[in-house]
N, C-alpha and C positions, 0 to 999 in steps of 0.2 A: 504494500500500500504506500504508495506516495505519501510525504509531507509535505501539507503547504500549511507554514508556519505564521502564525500572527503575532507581534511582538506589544505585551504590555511591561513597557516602558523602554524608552528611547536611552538606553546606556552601555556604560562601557562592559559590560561584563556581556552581553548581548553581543555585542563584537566580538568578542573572544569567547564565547560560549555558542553561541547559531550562528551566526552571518560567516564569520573565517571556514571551522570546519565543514559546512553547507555547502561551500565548492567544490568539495572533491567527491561529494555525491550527488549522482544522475536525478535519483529520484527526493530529493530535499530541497525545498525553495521557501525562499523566504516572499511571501507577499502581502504581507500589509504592517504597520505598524500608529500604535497610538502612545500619546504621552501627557502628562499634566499638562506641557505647555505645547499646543498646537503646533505653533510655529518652531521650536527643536526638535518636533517630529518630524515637521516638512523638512526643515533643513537634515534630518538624521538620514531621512528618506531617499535625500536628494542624492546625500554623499554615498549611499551604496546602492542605490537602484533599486530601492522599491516603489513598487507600482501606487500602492493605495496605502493612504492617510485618512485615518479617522480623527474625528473631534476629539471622541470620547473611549475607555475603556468595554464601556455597553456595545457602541458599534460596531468595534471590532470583535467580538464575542459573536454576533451574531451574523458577520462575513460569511455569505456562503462561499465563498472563495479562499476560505478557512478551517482547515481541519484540525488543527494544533495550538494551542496557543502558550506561548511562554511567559510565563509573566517572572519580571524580576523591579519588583519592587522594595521600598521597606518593608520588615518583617512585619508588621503590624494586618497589612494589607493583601496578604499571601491570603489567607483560608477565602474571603471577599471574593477574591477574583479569580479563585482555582472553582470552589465551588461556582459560580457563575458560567465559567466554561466548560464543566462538565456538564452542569444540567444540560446547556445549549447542546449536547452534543458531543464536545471536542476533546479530542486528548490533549493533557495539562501536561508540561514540563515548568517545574517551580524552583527556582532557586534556594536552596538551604538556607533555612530552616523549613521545612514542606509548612509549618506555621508556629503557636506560640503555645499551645494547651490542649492536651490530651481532648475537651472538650471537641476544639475547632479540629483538631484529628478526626474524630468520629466525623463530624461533619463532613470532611472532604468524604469519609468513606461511606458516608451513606449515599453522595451523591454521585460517585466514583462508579456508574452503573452503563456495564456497555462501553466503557470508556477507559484508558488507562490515566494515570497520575502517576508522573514518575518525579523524586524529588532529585534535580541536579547537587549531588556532591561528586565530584566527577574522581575523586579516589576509588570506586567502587569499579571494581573488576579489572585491577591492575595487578598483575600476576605475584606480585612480590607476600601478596594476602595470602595466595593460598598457599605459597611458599612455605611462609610461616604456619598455617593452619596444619599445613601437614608434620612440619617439625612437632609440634604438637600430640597430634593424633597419633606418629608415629613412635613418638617415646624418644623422638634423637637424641636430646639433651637431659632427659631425666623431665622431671613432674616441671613445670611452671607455674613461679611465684608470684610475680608481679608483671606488673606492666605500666610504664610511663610515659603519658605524653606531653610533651611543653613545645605549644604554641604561643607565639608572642610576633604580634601584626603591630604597624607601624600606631600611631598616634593620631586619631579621628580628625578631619578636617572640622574648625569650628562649625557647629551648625548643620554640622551630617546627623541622618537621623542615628548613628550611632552613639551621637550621645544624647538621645531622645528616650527616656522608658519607654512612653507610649508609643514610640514607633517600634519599640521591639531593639531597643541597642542595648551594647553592652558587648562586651569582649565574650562571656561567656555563649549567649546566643550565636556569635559570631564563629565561635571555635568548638562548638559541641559538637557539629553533628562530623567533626574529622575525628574526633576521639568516638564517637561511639560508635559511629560505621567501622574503624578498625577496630573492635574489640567485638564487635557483632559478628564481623567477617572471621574474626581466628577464633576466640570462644564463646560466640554468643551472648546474651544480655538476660537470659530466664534466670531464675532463682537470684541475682544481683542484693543486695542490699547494699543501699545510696548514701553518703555522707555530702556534704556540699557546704563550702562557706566564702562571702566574701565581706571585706567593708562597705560596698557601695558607697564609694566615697568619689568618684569620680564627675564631671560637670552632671548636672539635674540628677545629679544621683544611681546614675547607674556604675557599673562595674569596669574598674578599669585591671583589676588582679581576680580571678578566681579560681578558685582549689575545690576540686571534686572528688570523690574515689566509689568505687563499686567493689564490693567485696562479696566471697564466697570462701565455703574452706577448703585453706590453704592456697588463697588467690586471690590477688588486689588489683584494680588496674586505678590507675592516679591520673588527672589532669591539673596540670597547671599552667594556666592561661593569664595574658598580661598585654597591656598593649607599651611598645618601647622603641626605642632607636634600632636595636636589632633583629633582625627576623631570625623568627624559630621556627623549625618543625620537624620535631623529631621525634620517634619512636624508639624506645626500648622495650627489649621482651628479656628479661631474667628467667633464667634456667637454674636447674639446679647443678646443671654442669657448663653450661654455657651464658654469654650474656648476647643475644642479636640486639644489632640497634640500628637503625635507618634513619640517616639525616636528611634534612629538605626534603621530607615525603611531598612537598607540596611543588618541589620547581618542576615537574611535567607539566604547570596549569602555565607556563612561562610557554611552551611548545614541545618539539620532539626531542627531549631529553633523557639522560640515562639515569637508571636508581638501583643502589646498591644495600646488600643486607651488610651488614660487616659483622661474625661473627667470631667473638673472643672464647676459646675455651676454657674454664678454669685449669691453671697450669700449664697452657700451652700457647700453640699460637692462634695468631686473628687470621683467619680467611675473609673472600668473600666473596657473596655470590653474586653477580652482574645482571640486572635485568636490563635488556636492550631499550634503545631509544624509542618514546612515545610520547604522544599527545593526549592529557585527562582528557581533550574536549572533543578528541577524535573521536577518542574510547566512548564516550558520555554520547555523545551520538549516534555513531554506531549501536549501541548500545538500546540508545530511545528505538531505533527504528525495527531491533531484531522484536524487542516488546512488543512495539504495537502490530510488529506482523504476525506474531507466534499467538499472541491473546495473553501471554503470561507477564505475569504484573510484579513491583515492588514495595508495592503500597504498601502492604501487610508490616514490612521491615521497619518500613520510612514510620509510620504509626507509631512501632515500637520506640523506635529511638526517641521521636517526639514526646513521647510519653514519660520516659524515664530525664531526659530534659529535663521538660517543663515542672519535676515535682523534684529534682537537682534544684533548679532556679528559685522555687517556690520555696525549699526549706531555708536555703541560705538568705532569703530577704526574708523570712521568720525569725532568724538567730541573728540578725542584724542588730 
């Protein structure tokens, strides 16, 4: 089945997320786009050659000249307009967070009928996952104890909705759904029990440092997220004989780049295992399109992760 994609909202991630990888496939086209401000739609339009400009988010929804729609708004406005274009019909691609509350989760999924919702975190189905999954399962390194991740993105432009509650910012919104898709992807999220804390001390109050962890026995996995001068994104997996750790899990979202496991063993030496060069956003669409041809879906996942989120975020503005 063809995509012909509708964009709500006229931005940068949208360029690097549909429009870039969209040329190297026959059957993916982008035709229509809407935005807050009309006129950066026409102009967003102009500059990549889309056909049709709407006023409004409604109109496009209802393009029959639209089968898809991606909306990449602030978080606040995700469940709004995911829900709106399923009911109309269309398959949703939504920018992480797929929304903000187990609640608005249900929602997507009740309306999610005939129609796929796939939530863009374009880490998801980058070989290096099941890499480690199988270290795992396989017993390479003995039982696995922990697992760490520390994400640290730059420093919110003033006035971005990230530093907005109500629009859904905050570092940790911002950084969950890369910690808990990899921890879903190598041991899953059931039986989990959640800790979570920050100061929300940041501008209007939201979170500029957060600390999470999920535990199980004999098994913790840790976030620590921050926003700072330095970027971070790295994984560790502790073993009970080995330590794997993966740095910059996030620079494929940069383009066709190479990602490496680097595996230390206790008392010996460090190897490591080489994953070939790739694009998250290749993979992420490729990806959308095997979905909506096969009829099999990821919502279920994406629900989950929302879910153990949103009640992460919920206990740490309790213990504030």
């Amino acid at each position: 089945m063809p995509l012909d994609i509708g964009l709500i909202g006229a931005t940068g991630i949208a360029e690097k997320a549909i429009l870039r990888p969209a040329s190297a496939f026959d059957d993916v086209s982008v035709r229509a786009v809407a935005a807050s401000d009309p006129v950066r739609a026409k102009e967003f339009a102009t500059r990549h050659g889309i056909d049709r400009v709407h006023d409004t988010y409604a109109e496009l929804v209802a393009d029959p000249a639209v089968n898809t729609v991606y909306v990449s708004l602030h978080n606040s406005a995700h469940r709004e307009w995911v829900v709106a274009a399923a009911e109309a019909g269309k398959h949703v691609i939504v920018e992480k967070p797929l929304c903000l509350s187990a609640l608005e989760a249900a929602e997507i999924a009740a309306a999610a009928v005939g129609v796929q919702v796939i939530e863009a975190v374009p880490t998801i189905g980058h070989p290096w996952q099941a890499a480690v999954r199988e270290m795992i399962l396989g017993n390479r390194f003995g039982p696995l104890t922990r697992i760490r991740t520390e994400i640290r993105f730059g420093v919110p432009a003033p006035g971005s909705y990230r530093e907005r509650p109500e629009l859904g910012g905050g570092i940790f919104l911002d950084s969950a759904s890369y910690w808990l898709q990899a921890v879903q992807a190598t041991v899953g999220l059931d039986g989990a029990v959640g800790s979570a804390q920050s100061a929300f001390d940041g501008p209007n109050g939201v979170d500029r440092s957060f600390d999470a962890a999920l535990t199980w026995p004999g098994l913790t996995a840790e976030l620590h997220c921050s926003v700072g001068d330095k970027h971070i994104a790295n994984h560790e997996f502790t073993f009970a004989e080995a330590t794997v750790k993966i740095r910059n899990f996030l620079l494929p979202a940069a383009g066709p780049l190479p990602l490496n496991l680097a595996i230390r063993r206790v008392g010996g030496p460090t190897t490591v295992e080489a994953f070939p060069p790739v694009s998250y956003y290749d993979l992420q669409l490729a990806r959308v399109r095997d979905i909506v041809a096969s009829g099999g879906g990821e919502l279920a996942a994406a629900v989950d992760r929302i879910t153990l989120m949103a009640a992460l975020h919920r206990r740490a503005r309790e213990a504030s």
